[in-house]
DRENVEXLUM-346275 format. One record per residue: x negated, y negated, z of N, C-alpha, C, O, CB in turn; residue in one letter. Coordinates in pm, whole numbers, plus 50000, padded with zeros to 5 digits. Atoms other than C-alpha are relative to their C-alpha. Glycine has a CB too. Example, Ala and Ser with C-alpha at 12.3 -4.5 7.8 and 13.67 -1.06 7.14 Angstrom:
499115011950000487705045050780499104988050000498064988250066500994999750125A
500825011949994486335010650714500774989150073500264978050090499594995449858S
***
This chain:
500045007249875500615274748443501234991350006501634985549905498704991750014X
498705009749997503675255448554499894992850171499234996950267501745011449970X
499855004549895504615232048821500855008750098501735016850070500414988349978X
498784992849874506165244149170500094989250130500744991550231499315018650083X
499525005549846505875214649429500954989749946500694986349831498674992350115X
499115009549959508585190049464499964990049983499434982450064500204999350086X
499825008650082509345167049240500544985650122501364985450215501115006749875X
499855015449931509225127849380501224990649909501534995249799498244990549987X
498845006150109512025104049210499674990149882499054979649895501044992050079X
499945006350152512085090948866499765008549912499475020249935499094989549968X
500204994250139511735100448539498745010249969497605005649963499864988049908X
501184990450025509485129948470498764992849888497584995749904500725015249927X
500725006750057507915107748204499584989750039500274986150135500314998849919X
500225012149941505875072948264499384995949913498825004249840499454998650118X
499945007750117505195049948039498244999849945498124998249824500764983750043X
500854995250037501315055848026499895015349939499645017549821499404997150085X
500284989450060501135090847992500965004349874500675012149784499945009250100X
499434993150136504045093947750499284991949869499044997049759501904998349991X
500915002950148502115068047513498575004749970498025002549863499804985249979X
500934994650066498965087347563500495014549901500225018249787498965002550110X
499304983950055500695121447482500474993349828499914997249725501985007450133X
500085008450131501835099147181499274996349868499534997549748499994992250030X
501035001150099498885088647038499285010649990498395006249917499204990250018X
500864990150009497075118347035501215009349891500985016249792499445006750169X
499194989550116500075135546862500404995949875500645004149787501305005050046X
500215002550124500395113046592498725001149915498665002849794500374989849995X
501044993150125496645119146508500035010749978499765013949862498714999850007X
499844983450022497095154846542500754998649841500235001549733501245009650148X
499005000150146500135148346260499184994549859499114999549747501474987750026X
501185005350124497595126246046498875011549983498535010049865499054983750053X
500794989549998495275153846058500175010949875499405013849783500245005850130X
499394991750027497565178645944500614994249833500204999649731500915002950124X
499325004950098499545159845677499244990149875499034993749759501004993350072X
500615010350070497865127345537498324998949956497944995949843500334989550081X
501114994150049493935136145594499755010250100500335013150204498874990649975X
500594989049930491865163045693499445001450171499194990450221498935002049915X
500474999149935490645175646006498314994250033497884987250125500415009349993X
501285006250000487175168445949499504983549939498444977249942499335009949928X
499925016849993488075132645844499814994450145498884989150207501554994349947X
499805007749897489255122546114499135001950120498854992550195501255001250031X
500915000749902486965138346355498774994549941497844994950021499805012850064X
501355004650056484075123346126500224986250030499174980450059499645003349839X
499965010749957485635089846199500714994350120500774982150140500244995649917X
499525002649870487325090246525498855009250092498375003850191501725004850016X
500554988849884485315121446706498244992150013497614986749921500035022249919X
501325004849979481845110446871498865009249963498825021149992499884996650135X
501144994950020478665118046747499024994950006498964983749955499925004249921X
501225005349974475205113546845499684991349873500024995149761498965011350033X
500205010950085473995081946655499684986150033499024985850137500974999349939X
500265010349983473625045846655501164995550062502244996950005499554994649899X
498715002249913476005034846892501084983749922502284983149896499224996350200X
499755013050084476434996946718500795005649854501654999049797498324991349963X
499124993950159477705020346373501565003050046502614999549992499215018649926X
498424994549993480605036446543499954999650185499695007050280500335020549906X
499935001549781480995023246923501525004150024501675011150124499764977650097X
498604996450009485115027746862499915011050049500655013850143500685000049878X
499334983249973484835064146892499465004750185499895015550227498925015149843X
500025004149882483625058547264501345006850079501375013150184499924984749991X
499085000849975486835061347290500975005249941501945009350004500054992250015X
499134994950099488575072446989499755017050022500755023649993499584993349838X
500644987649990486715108447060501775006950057502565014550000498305000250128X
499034995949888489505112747360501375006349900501985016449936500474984250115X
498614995650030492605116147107500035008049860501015009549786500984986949996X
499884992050123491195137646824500195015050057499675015550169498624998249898X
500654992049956491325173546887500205013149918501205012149848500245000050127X
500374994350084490465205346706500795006049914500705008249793499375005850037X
499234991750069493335223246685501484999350079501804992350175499285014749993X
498454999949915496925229746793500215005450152501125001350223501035009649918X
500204995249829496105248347151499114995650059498924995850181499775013350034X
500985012049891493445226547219500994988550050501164986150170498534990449901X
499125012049987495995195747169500845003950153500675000050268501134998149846X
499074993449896498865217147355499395001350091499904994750182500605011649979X
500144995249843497085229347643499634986850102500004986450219498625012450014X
500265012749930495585191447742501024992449998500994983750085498984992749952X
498865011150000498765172947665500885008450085501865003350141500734994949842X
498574994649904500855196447857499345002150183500125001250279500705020949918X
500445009449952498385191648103500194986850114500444984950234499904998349920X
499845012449968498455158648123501944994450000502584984050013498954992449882X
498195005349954502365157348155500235007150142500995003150230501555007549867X
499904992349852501845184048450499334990350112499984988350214499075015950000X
499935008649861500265161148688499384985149972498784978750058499045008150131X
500265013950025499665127648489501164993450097500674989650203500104996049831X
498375005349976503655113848601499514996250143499134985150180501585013449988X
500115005349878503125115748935499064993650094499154989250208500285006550043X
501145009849935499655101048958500434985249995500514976350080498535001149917X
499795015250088500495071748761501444993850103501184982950154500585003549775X
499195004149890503545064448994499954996050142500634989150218500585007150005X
500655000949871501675067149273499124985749999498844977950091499035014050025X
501235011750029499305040949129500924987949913501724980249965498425007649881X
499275007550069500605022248827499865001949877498795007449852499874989050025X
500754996950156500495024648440498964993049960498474998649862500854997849884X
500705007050081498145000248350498565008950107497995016150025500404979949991X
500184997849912495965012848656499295017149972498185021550002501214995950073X
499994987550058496595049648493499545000349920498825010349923500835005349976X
500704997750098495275045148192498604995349984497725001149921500654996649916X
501825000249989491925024948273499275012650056498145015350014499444987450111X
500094988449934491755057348495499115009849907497935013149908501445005250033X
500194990150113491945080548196499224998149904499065007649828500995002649940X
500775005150082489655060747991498895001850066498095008950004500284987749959X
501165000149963487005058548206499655016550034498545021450012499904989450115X
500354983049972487175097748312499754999749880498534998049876501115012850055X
500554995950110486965102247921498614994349986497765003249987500834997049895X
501345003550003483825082747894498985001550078497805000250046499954990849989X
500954991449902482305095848184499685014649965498695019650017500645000750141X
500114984650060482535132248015499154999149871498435008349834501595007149958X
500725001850095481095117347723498334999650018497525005949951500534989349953X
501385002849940477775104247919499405015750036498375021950008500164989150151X
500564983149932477565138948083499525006749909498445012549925501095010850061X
500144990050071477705156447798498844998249893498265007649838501245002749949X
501745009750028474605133747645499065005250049497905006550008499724985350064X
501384998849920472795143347869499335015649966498155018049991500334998250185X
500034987450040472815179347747499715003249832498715006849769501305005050048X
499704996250187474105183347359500304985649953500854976250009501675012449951X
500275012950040473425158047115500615003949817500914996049727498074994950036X
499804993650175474235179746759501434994550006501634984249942499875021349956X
499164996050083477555183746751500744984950064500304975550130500665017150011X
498965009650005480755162746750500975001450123501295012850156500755001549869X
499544995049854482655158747087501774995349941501764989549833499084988750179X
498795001050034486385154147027500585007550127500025016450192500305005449855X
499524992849920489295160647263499994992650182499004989750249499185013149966X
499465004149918491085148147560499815008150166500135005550282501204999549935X
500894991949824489395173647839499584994450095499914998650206498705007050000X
500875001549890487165154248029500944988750062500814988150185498324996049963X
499135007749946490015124948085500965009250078501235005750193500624991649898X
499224998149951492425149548155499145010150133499975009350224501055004049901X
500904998649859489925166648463500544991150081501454992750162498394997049994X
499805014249928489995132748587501414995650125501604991150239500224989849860X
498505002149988493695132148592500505013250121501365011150207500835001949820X
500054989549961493515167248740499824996950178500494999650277498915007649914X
500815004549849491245152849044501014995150101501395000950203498814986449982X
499555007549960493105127749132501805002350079502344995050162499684992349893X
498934991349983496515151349163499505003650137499954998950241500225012049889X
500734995249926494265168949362499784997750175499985003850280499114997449931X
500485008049904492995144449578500904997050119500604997250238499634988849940X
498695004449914496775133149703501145009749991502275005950021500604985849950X
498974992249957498715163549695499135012350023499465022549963501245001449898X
500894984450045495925191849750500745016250049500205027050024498234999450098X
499764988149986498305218149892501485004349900502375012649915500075001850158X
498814996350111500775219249613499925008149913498865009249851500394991149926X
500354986350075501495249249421499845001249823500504992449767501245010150042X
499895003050063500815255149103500445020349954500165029550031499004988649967X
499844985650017502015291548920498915001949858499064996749748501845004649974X
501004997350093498985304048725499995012249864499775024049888499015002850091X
499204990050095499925323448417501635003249993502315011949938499445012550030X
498194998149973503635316048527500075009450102501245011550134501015006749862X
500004988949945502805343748754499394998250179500054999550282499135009349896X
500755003749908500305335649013500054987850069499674977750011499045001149960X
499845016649981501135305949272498264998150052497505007750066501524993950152X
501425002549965497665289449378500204984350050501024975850014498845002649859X
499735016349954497235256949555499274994249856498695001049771499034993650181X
500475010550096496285224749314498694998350047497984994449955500834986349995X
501075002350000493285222049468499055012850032497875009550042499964989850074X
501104991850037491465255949480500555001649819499665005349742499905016850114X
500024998450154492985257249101498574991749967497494996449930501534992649914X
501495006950057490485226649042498625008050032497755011349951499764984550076X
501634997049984487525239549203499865012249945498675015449945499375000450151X
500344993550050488075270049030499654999949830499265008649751500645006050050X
500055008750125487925250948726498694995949942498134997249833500694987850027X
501445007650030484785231748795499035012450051497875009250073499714983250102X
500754989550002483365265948860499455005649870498275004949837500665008650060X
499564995650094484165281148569498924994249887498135001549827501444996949994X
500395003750034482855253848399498544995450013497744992049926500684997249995X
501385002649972479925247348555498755014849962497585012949931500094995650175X
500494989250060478635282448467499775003449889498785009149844500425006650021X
500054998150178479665282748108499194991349964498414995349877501364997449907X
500675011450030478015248748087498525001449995497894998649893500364990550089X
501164989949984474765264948219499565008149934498365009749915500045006250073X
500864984350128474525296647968499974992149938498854989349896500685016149919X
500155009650176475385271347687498574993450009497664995949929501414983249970X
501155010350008472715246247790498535013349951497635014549868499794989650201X
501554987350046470255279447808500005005749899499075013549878499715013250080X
499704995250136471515288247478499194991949917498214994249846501494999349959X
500905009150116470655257947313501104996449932500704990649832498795007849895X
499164998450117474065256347130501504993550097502115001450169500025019449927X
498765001949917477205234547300501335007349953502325009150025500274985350004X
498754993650021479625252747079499855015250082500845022650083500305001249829X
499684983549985478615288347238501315005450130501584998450227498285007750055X
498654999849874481665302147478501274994949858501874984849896499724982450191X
499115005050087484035294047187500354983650012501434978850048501185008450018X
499805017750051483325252447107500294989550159500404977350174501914998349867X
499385012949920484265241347452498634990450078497554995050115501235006950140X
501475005049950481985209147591500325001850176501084994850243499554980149939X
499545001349881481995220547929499424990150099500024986950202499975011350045X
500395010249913479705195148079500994988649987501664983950079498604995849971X
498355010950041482325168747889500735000550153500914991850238501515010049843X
498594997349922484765184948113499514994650209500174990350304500485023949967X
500944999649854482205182848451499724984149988500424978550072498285011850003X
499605016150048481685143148329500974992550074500824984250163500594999349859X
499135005649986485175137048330500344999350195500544989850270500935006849895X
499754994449833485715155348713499064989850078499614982950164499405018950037X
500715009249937482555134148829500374989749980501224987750068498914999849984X
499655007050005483215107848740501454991650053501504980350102499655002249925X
498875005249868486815102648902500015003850144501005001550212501375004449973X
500364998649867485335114149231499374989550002499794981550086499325011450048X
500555011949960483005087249192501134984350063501164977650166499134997149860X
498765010250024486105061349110500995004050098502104998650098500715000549846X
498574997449904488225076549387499024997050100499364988450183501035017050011X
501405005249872485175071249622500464991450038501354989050119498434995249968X
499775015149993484785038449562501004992650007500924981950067499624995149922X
498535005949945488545029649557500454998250116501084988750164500945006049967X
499694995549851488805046549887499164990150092499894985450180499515016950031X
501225004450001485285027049985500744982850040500784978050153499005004049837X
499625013550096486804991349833501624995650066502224984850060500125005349792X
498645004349922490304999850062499674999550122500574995950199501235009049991X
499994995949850488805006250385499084983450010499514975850097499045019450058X
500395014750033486474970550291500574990450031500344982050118499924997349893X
498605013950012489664948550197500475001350186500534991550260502045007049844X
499435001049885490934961350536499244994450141499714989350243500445012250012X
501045009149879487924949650761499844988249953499704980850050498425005150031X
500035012049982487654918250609501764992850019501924980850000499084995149875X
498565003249948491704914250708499974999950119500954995350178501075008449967X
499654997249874491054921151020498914994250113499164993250233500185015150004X
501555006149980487364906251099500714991350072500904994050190498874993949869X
499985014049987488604872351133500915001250152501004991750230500774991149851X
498665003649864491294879651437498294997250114497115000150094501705022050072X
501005004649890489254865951768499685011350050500295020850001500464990450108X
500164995749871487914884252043500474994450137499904984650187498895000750006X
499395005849856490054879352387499025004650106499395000950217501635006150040X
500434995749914487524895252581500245013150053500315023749991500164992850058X
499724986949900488174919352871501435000350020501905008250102499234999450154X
498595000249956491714911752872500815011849953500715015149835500664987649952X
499224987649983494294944352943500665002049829500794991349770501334997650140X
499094996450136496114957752586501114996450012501595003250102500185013449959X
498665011750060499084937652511501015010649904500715015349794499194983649867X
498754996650123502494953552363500124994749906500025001349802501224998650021X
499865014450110502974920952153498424997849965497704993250053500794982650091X
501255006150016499614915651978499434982449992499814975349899499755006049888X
500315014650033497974879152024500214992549869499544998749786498744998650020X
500465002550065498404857251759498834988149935498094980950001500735002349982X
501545009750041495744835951594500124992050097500914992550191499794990549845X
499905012049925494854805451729500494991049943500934994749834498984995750044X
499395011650115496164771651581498784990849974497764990750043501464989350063X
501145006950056494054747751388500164989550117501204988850183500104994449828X
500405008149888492594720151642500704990249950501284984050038498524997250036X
499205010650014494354694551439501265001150055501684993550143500104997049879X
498554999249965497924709051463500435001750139501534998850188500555010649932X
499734997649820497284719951856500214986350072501264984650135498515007650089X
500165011449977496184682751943501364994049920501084982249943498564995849959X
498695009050065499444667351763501005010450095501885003150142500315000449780X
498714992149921501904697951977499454991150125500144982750183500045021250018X
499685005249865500344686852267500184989850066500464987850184499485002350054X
499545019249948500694648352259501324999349984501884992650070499334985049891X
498434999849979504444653852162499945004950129500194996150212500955009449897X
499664992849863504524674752465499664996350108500005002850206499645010950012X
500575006349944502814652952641500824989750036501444989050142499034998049950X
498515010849972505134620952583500975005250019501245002150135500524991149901X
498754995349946508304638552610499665004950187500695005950254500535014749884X
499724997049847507094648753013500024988450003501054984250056499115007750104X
500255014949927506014612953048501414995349991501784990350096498824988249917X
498765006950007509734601652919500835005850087501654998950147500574999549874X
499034998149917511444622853108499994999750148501024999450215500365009849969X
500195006649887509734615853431500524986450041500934983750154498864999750008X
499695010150002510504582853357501514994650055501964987250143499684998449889X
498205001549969514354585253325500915001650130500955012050197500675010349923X
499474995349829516514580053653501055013849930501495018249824501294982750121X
499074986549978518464609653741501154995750020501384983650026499705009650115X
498755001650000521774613153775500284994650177501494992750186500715014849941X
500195002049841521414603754202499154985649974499374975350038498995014950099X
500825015349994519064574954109501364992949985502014988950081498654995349856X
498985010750056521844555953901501064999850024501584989849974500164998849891X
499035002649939524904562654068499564996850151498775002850224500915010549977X
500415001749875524964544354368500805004150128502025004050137499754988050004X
499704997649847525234554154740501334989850057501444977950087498474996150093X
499075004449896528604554254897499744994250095498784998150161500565007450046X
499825005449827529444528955216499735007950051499255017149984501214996150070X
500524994049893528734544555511501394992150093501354980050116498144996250036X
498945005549924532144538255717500255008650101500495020750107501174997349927X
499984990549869532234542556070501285007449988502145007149900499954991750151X
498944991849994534474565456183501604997150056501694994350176499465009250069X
499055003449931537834559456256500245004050117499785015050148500805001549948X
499374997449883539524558056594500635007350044501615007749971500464994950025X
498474989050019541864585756728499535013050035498585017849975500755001949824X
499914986349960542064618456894500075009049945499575019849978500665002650053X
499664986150095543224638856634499174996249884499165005049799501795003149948X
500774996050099540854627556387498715003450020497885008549944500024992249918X
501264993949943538234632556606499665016450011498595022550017499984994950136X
499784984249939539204668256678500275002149806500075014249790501835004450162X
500034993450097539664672756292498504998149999497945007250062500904996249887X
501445003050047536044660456202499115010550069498205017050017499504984350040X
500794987249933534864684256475500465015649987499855025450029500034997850152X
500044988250070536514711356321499615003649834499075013849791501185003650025X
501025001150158535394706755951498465003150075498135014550046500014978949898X
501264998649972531754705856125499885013550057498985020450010499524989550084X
499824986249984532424737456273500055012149918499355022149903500855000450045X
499274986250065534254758856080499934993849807500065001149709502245002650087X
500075003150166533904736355721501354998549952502265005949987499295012449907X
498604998950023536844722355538501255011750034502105014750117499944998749883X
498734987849982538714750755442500475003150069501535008750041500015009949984X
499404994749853539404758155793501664986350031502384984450129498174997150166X
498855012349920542184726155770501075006149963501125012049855500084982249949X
498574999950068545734731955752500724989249910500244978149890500865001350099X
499595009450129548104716255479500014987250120499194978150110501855004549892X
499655014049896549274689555795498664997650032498474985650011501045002250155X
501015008949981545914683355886499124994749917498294986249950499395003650070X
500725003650145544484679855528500944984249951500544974549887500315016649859X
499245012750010547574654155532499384986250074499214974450045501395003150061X
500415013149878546294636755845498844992849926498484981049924499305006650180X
501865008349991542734634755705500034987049901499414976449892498395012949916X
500235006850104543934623555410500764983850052499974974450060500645008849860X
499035014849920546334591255558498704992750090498584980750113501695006750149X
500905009449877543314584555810499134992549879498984980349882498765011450143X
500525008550087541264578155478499944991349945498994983849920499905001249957X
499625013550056543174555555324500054984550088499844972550069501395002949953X
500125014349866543464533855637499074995749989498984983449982500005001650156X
501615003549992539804534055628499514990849879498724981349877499065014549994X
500315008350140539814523255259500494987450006499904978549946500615005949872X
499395014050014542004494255319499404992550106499384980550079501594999350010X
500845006949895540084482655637498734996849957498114987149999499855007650117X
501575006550095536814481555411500634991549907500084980549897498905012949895X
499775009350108538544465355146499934982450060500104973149982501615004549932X
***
């Protein structure tokens, strides 16, 4: 199986999934080298028991696993569409994720088989699977390198698959039958991040009505380009509007520019034929209508006038 949709930007790695891929491959190496296989799944892998003796493996179960193509096929996996969940979300975010899908596969698989030893990073990486799923569902995936298939009938052909095998086994009596795999584990892990994507989804649409609750009701009033905004607190409204209040009162107050300069004399009109006959053409026709010599006259008759008031 390989990727085929269209890589988003950054680093193909992310800092959760490359330290899960991590830890799981250094126990693999302890396994192999330092102790045995059946060590370590005797003290990391879960087994029915007293939960208070070995509660660690809760958790520790997730990063043991049986063999070298069990390891490989979930860690490669989980590099195929861990990266771009976890980016989407966040690392810390990503890995409570992957923890809780593993322990949700664990419960499931309780509920069924109780003998044997559960080990193995399956029912987290489902989880991880889902959640791909969920936010890119028409992305391709090539199935045997060969076959493209969307990401999301791959899953459901998955939780088919599994849900069937899971079924003969249970009617068997025997969780290893089908060659060792826990397929309810794997059905666990898948439920369980539907639940957690639910409720995320559930928990966003929530946050967003109580964001939005609080705006008023305007009534019947028409839809607005510019949306209203709030109202102001009664304290801060009552303090705008007494400023706004004294500033009309002051500026009512203030004379105008016509109050405080005062009203020109009033000087009769001078005497004279020709300034009579100018004055009645200004009233007519409006200054501009004077010539330079009679703009002279008017002006000489003025001054006379000024020195006769003086």
């Amino acid at each position: 199986m390989s990727y085929a949709a269209e890589e988003s930007q950054g680093p193909r790695f992310t800092p959760a999934v490359q330290w899960l891929i991590a830890i799981n491959v250094a126990i693999y190496f302890l396994q192999l080298t330092v102790v045995t296989t059946d060590a370590v799944a005797s003290a990391l892998g879960f087994h029915a028991g007293p939960l208070a003796d070995t509660w660690w493996t809760v958790v520790t179960y997730m990063f043991v696993h049986a063999g070298f193509w069990h390891l490989a096929l979930n860690m490669y996996t989980l590099f195929l569409f861990g990266p771009r969940v976890e980016r989407e979300w966040s690392a810390g975010e990503f890995a409570r994720y992957f923890l809780l899908c593993g322990m949700g596969g664990l419960l499931l698989h309780l509920l069924f088989f109780r003998g044997a030893t559960l080990v193995g990073a399956s029912a987290a990486v489902y989880g991880v699977m889902l959640a791909y799923a969920r936010r890119w569902p028409d992305d391709e995936i090539y199935l045997f390198a060969v076959v493209p298939i969307k990401v999301k009938w791959f899953i459901a052909l998955l939780v088919v698959m599994d849900l069937v095998n899971g079924v003969q086994s249970n009617v068997i009596g025997d969780s290893v039958a089908g060659g060792g795999v826990a397929h309810f584990a794997h059905l666990g892990g898948f439920l369980t991040g539907w639940l957690y994507l639910r409720a995320a989804d559930a928990a966003g649409r929530d946050g967003l009505r109580a964001h939005v609750a609080p705006v008023t009701d305007f009534g019947d009033a028409p839809p607005r380009p510019v949306p209203r905004g709030l109202p102001r607190p009664r304290a801060r409204s009552e303090e705008v509007d007494d400023v706004v209040a004294k500033s009309k009162a002051a500026l009512a107050q203030r004379p105008t520019v016509q109050q405080m300069a005062p009203a020109p004399p009033r000087l009769p009109p001078p005497p004279g034929s020709d300034l009579d006959r100018l004055l009645d053409k200004i009233g007519q026709h409006g200054i501009d209508s004077l010539t330079s010599d009679e703009r002279r006259l008017l002006d000489e008759a003025s001054k006379r006038m000024r020195g006769e008031g003086a």
